[in-house]
C-alpha positions in Angstrom: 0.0 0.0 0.0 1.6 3.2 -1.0 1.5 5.6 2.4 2.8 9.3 2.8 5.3 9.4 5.5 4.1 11.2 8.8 7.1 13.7 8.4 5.0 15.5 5.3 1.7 14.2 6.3 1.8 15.7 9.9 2.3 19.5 8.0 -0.9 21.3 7.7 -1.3 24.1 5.4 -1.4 27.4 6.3 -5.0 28.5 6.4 -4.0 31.6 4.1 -3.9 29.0 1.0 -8.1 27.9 1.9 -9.0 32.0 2.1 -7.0 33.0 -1.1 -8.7 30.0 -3.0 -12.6 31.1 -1.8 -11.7 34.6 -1.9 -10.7 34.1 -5.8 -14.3 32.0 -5.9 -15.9 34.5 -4.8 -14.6 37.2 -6.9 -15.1 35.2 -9.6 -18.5 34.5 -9.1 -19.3 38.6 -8.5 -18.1 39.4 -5.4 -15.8 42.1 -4.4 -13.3 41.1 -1.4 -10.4 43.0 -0.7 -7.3 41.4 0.3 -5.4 42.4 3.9 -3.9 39.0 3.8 -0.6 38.0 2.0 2.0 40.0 2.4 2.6 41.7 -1.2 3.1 45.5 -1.4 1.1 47.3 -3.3 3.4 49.0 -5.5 4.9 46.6 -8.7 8.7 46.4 -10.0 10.5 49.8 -11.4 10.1 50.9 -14.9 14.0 50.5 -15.6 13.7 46.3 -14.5 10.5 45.9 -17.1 12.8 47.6 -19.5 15.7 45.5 -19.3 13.2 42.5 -19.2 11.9 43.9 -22.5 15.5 44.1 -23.9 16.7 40.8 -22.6 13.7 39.0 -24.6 14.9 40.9 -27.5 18.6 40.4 -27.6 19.9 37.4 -24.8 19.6 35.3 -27.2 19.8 31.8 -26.6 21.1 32.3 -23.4 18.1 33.5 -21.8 16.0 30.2 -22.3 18.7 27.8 -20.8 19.5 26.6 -17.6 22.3 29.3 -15.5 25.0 28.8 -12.9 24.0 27.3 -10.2 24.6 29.6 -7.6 22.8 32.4 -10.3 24.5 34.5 -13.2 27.4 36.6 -12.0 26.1 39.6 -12.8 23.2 39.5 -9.9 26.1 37.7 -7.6 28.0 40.8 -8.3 25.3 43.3 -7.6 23.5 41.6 -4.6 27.3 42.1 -3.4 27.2 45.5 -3.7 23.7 46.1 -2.1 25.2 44.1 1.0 28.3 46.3 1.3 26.1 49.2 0.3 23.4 49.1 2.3 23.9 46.3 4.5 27.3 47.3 5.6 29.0 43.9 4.8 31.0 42.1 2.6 30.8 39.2 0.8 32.3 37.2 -1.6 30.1 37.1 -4.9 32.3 34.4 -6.5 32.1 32.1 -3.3 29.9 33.3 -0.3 26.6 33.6 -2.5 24.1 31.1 -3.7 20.8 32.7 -6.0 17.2 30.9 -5.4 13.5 31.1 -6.8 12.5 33.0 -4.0 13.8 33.6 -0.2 11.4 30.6 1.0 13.5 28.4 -1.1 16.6 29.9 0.3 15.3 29.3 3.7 14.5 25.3 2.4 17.9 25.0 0.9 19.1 26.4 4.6 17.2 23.7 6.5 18.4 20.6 4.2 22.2 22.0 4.2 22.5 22.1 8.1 19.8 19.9 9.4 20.2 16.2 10.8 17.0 14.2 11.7 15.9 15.1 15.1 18.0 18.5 15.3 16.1 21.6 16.9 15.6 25.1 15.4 14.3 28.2 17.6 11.6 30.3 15.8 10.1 33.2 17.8 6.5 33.2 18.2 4.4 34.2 16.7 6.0 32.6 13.8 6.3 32.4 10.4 4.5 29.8 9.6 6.4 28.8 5.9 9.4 28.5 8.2 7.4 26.1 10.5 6.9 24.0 7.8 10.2 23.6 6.4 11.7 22.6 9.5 9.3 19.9 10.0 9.7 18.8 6.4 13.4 18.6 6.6 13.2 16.5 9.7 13.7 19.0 12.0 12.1 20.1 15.0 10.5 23.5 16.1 11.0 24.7 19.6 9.0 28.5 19.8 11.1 31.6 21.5 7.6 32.5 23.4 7.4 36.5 22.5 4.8 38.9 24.7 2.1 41.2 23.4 2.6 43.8 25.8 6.3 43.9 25.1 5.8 44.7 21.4 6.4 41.3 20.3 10.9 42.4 20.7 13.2 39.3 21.1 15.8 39.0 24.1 18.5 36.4 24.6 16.4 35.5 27.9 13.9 34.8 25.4 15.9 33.0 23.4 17.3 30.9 26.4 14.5 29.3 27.2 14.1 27.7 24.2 17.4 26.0 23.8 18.7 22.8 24.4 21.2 20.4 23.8 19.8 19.3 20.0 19.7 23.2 19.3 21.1 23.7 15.7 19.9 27.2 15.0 17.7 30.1 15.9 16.0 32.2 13.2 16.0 35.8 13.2 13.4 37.7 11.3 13.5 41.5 11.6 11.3 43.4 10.7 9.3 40.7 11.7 6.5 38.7 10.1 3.9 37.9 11.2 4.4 41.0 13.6 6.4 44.0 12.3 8.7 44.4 14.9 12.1 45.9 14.4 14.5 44.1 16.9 16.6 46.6 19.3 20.1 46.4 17.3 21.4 45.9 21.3 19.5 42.3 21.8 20.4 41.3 18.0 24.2 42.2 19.3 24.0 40.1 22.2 22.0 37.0 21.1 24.6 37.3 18.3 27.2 36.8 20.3 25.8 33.8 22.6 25.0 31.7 19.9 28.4 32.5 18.3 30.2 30.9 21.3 27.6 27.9 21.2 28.3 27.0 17.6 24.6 27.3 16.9 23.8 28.7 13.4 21.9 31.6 13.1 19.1 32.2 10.4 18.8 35.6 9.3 16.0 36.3 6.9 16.2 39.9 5.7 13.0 40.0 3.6 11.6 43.1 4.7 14.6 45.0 5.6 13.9 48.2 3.7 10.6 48.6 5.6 11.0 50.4 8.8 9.4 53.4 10.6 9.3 55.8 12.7 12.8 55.9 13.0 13.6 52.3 13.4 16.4 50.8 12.0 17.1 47.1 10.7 20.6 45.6 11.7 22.2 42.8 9.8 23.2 40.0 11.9 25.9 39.1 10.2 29.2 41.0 11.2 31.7 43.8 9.5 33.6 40.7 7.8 30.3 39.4 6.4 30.6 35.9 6.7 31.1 34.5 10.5 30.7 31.1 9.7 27.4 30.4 12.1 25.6 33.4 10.2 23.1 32.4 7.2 21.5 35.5 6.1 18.6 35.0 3.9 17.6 37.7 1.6 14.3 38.6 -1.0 13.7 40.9 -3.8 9.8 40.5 -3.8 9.0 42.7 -1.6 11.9 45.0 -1.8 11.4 45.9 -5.3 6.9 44.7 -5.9 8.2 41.8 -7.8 6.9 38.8 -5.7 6.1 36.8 -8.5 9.7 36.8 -10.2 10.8 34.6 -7.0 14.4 35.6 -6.6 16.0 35.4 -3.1 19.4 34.5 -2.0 21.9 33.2 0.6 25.0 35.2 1.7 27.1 32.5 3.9 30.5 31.4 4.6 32.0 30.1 1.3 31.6 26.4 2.7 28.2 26.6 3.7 27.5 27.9 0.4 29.5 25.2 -1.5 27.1 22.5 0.9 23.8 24.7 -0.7 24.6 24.4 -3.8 24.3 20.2 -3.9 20.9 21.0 -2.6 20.1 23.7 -4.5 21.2 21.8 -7.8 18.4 19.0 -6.3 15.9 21.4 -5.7 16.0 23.8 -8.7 19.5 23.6 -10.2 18.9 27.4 -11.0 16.6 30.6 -10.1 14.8 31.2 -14.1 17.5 33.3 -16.1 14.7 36.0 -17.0 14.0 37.0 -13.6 17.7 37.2 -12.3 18.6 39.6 -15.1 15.0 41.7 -13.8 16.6 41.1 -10.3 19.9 42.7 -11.4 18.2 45.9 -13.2 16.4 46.1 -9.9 18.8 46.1 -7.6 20.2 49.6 -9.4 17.7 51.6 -8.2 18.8 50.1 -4.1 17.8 51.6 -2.1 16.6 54.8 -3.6 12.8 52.6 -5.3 11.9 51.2 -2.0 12.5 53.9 0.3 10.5 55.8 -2.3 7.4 53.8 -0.8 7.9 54.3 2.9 5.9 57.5 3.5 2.8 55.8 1.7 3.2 52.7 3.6 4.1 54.6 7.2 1.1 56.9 6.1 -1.0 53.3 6.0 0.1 52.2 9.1 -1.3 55.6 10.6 -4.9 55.2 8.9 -5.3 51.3 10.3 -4.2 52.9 13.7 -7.2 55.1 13.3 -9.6 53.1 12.2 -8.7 50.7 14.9 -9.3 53.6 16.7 -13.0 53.2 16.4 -13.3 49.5 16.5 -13.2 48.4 20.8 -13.0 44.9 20.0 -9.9 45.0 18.1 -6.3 46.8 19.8 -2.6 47.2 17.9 0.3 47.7 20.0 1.8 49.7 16.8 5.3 47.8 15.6 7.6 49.5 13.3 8.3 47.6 10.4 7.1 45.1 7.3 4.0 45.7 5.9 1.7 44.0 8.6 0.3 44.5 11.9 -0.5 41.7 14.2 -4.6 42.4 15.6 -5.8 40.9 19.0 -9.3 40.7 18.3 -11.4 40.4 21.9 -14.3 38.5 20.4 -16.2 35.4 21.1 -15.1 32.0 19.5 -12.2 31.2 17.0 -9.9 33.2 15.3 -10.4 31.4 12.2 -14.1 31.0 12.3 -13.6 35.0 12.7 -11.4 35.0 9.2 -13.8 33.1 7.9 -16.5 35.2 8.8 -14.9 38.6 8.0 -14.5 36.9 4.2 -18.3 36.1 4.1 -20.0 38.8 5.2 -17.5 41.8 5.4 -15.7 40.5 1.7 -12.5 41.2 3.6 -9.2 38.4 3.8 -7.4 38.4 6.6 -5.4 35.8 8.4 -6.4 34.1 11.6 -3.7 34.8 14.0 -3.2 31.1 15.3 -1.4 30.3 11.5 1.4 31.9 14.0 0.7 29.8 16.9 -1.7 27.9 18.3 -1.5 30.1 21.2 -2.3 33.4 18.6 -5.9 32.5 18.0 -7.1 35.5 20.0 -5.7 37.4 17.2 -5.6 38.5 12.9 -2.4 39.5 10.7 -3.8 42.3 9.0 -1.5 43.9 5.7 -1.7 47.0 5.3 0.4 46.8 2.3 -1.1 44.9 -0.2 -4.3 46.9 -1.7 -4.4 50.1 -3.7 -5.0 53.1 -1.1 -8.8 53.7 -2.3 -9.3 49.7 -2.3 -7.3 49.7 1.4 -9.1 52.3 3.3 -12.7 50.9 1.4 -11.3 47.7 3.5 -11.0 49.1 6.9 -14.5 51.0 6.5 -15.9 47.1 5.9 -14.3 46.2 9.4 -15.8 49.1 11.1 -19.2 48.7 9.7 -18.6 44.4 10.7 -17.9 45.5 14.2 -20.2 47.8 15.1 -22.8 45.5 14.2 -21.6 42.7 16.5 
């Protein structure tokens, strides 16, 4: 009898996957629900990346329809190397400390597989990201959760941190600004939990996806040190929602040069190589770093303000406002389940959100709500729908 083994089985889909397939029913079929779910800004890629997409299809050649390097053309090593010395403040090697993916998930997957033996733990904080959750568990790993508090703004201390390791501890991830909650992490606790898990020999994750987005004067620190490449430091990285091009899947892995040489067998397993077309988009994006996505930042700061406001009016729901990504995380003092609650805000309200226990089992008194991912009109009409659903309950 052919069986599916209990390490794949045992992984449920996030809930997000169910709401995106009956909201797209549902539009289909006449409706009008507005999206506050995934995490996909607003704005799309710049002008000068669909321009050099427009000349690569008319003059690459042959080359653009075969397979690449595995660890992605130099050209985008090259200039992801220069946005990390750039803006990042560290160095790497584009010839040996780099390794190109479909996507930072992927990267994160190809992580997992590289370091992981069956049985070893990883520390995620919590609320989590649930993708993350997954892959560990797929890769025969297991998740122990960095429990993170409300009332302290969801921040991240090595006492925090403590708690959740062991013995089997392999790595902890680090994921600032944050998803699902937004919080930029003091640069003074990434220092210090740094700097334990250095002496431990425990790897840390650092996944840099929204790493442009920060507000109100918060600033994101790069785990990984002046020389770029301490060899317990993975740092993840993701043009999606950097430059509005989720759907070009490009990410990346900046390591030691023998972690990346490891990644690579995977990597060659997985994918053997991130689509040529959107690594030459990724490398005409990454020349308008970081001037294109700070470009954004007053709209999406000036977001943040309106959900504040209309949460404002809304006594059920309460925010304790965080300072980065694209996403606030809701508590929503309400009778039953958070997803019946999702569910039910889809229905009747024809609004997505996501029920806060994808995060957690111990979330479900709460909703990820983006604030990023709607035209403004199509955004505020949104929040209106919430605080007409509310102040009918």
């Amino acid at each position: 009898m052919i069986t599916i083994p209990d390490r794949v089985r045992s992984v449920a889909m996030p809930p997000i996957d169910a709401l995106n397939t009956h909201m797209s029913r549902m539009n289909a079929e006449g409706g009008d629900v507005i999206s506050l779910g995934q995490s996909v800004p607003f704005f799309g890629p710049p002008l000068q990346m669909l321009d050099a997409v427009r000349d690569a299809i008319d003059n690459f050649g042959p080359r653009l329809h075969t397979y690449g390097p595995d660890a992605g053309i130099p050209e985008l090593r090259h200039a992801l190397a220069r946005k990390l010395r750039e803006f990042n403040r560290v160095s790497f090697d584009p010839d040996t400390q780099l390794v190109v993916t479909p996507g930072s998930n992927q990267a994160f997957m190809v992580a997992m597989t590289t370091i992981l033996e069956p049985g070893d733990e990883v520390a995620i904080a919590s609320p989590y990201y649930f993708n993350h959750h997954m892959a560990i568990e797929l890769c025969g790993g297991v998740v122990r959760e960095i429990q993170l508090r409300e009332e302290d703004g969801f921040q991240m201390t090595m006492e925090d941190v403590e708690e959740a390791l062991t013995e089997r501890t392999r790595a902890v991830v680090i994921i600032s600004p944050n998803n699902p909650t937004g919080t930029v992490y003091r640069a003074e606790e990434i220092a210090t939990i740094t700097r334990e898990l250095t002496e431990r020999g425990i790897y840390i994750i650092c996944d840099d996806a929204y790493e442009v987005f920060c507000y109100d004067g918060a600033q994101h620190t790069s785990v990984a040190g002046p020389s770029g490449y301490v060899d317990n430091v993975i740092t993840l990285g993701s043009l999606s929602k950097t430059f509005g091009m989720t759907g070009w899947r490009i990410g990346y892995i900046a390591a030691s040069a023998e972690l990346c040489s490891q990644a690579l067998k995977v990597q060659d397993a997985m994918a053997i190589c991130a689509p040529i077309i959107s690594q030459v988009a990724a490398t005409a994006a990454l020349e308008q770093m970081p001037e294109y996505p700070l470009s954004m930042i007053s709209e999406l700061d000036e977001r943040r303000r309106v959900l504040e406001a209309a949460l404002d009016k809304i006594p059920v729901l309460h925010w304790n406002k965080t300072d980065g990504a694209l996403f606030a995380m809701v508590g929503a003092d309400v009778a039953g389940e958070d997803r019946e609650l999702a569910w039910e805000l889809l229905d009747r309200a024809q609004v997505l959100t996501v029920p806060g226990s994808a995060f957690g089992a111990q979330w479900g008194g709460f909703l990820r709500i983006s604030y990023g991912c709607s035209p403004r009109d199509r955004y505020e009409e949104a929040l209106s729908r919430l605080v007409e659903y509310f102040e009918r309950l």
